[in-house]
C-alpha angles and dihedrals in degrees: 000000000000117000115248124255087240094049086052096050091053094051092054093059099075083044101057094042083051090059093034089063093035091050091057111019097033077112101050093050087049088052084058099049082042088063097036090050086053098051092047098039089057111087100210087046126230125227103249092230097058092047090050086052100043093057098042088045096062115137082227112141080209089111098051096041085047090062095047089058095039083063105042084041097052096054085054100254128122121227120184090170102075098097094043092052088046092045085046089054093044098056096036100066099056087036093060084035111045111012086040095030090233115163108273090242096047086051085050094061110036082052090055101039080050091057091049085045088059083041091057093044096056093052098038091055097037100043103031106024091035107219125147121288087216096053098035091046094047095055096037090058093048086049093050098043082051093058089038081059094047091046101052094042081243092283137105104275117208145147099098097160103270091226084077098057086064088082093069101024101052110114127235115174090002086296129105121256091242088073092050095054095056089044085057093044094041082054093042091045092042094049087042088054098046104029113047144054091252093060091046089061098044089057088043097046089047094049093048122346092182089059091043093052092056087053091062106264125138100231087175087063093040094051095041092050088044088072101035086059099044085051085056091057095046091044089051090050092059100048091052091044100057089041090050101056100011109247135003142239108238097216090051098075095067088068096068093069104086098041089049096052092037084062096055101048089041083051092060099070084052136090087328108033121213102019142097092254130169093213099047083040091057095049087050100046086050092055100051092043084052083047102055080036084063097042094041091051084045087056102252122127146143101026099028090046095059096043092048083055093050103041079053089057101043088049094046093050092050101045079037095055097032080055098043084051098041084051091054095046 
């Protein structure tokens, strides 16, 4: 006997709340295997809570650099200047501080309006004059990174009063401020990004500026303000960082570029597929930094580390693009 219309749309419930919480927590889940692999692969054994912590409390600026290029992706433009203008920010100010003997608030804020100058740049070059935001962004992160290195005399610049790095290291919950802070800004970008108006323009400007122009929607304005934002982020990165650990090493800051990419395209196959999302983004940079904990803790580290980044990164563009074409169509 057949089954029924009604019987067969009963059976395919479980199923497509299956795939629902597979489609946007599959990630999520992995994360968790991810952990309980590590606790059991390592032969003196780790408390899953300290392991958990350990990772989450790491002192990484990922978080903060993955939300500046949610929000410049999302509105559909390409920035390969964000880790030069955070690692501008974050050798500045114990440079101006330390090496010029500038007051630690006046070397605060020129590194942060820096970093909105190279913001505005940016925007200025790649929406009104029209060149390309490979080419504009490349250059503005190697001319960046050279004054970072002026700047710095090409050394390792510390001595940033340690009193002040109280403002990112103090615990809450057993885990440093500076945690805290990117999971406020991912929940004020998300909600940004879901909830206004604003939000709502960003995604249609990224999606077809031509179409959203005609609605009425100044994508100039949108674009330029893109950059301007995601040079906030990365501003704000660097002043946390230096005061963190009290000063910064000027080359670092270059090796935060894969991982952070990595993180969005991996974000994009979590809670909202197939978008640049800063929820999705947070989730992913969590589990690769899980993942190079793991590693790290297994022994392995320099080359493994860097494959392991760009194999990430390969795999996220790919399931990123298959799920961007499979939406549209």
């Amino acid at each position: 006997m057949s089954n029924s219309p009604v019987t067969e749309k009963r059976e395919s419930v479980p199923w497509k709340v299956t795939r629902y919480a597979l489609t946007r927590y599959s990630l999520i889940i992995l994360w968790v295997v991810m952990l309980v692999v590590l606790v059991i692969a390592i032969p003196d054994g780790v408390n899953p809570l300290i392991a958990l912590r350990a990772v989450l409390g790491q002192i990484s600026p990922i978080i903060f650099l993955g939300l500046a290029v949610v929000i410049t992706m999302a509105v559909g433009e390409f920035d390969l200047s964000f880790a030069a203008i955070f690692g501008f920010t974050a050798v500045a100010i114990p440079a101006l501080n330390v090496l010029y003997g500038w007051p630690i608030w006046l070397a605060i804020l020129t590194g942060f309006a820096m970093a909105l100058v190279w913001g505005l740049i940016n925007g200025l070059l790649i929406v009104k004059v029209g060149i390309s935001s490979v080419v504009v962004t490349l250059g503005t992160a190697s001319v960046a990174a050279g004054i970072g290195l002026l700047v710095s005399q090409e050394t390792t610049v510390s001595g940033i009063d340690p009193l002040l790095g109280a403002i990112a290291n103090t615990r809450f919950l057993e885990l440093p401020l500076l945690f805290w802070y990117g999971i406020i800004l991912v929940a004020i970008v998300a909600y940004i990004m879901s909830a206004t108006p604003l939000g709502r323009s960003m995604l249609f400007v990224g999606s077809n500026p031509a179409v959203a122009k005609l609605a009425g929607i100044s994508v100039t304005s949108v674009r330029i303000g893109a950059y301007l934002a995601s040079a906030a982020l990365c501003g704000f990165a660097g002043v946390m960082l230096s005061l963190s650990l009290g000063g910064f090493n000027p080359i670092s800051a270059a090796t935060n570029l894969m991982p952070t990419f990595a993180a969005v395209f991996l974000g994009t196959v979590a809670v909202i597929p197939g978008r640049f999302n800063p929820i999705g983004m947070a989730i992913a940079a969590y589990f690769l930094l899980t993942g190079v904990f793991g590693l790290q803790l297994l022994g392995f580290t320099g080359w493994v580390v860097q494959v392991f980044y760009g194999v990430a990164l390969v795999v996220a563009v790919t399931v990123s693009h298959l799920l961007r074409k499979r939406i549209k169509t």
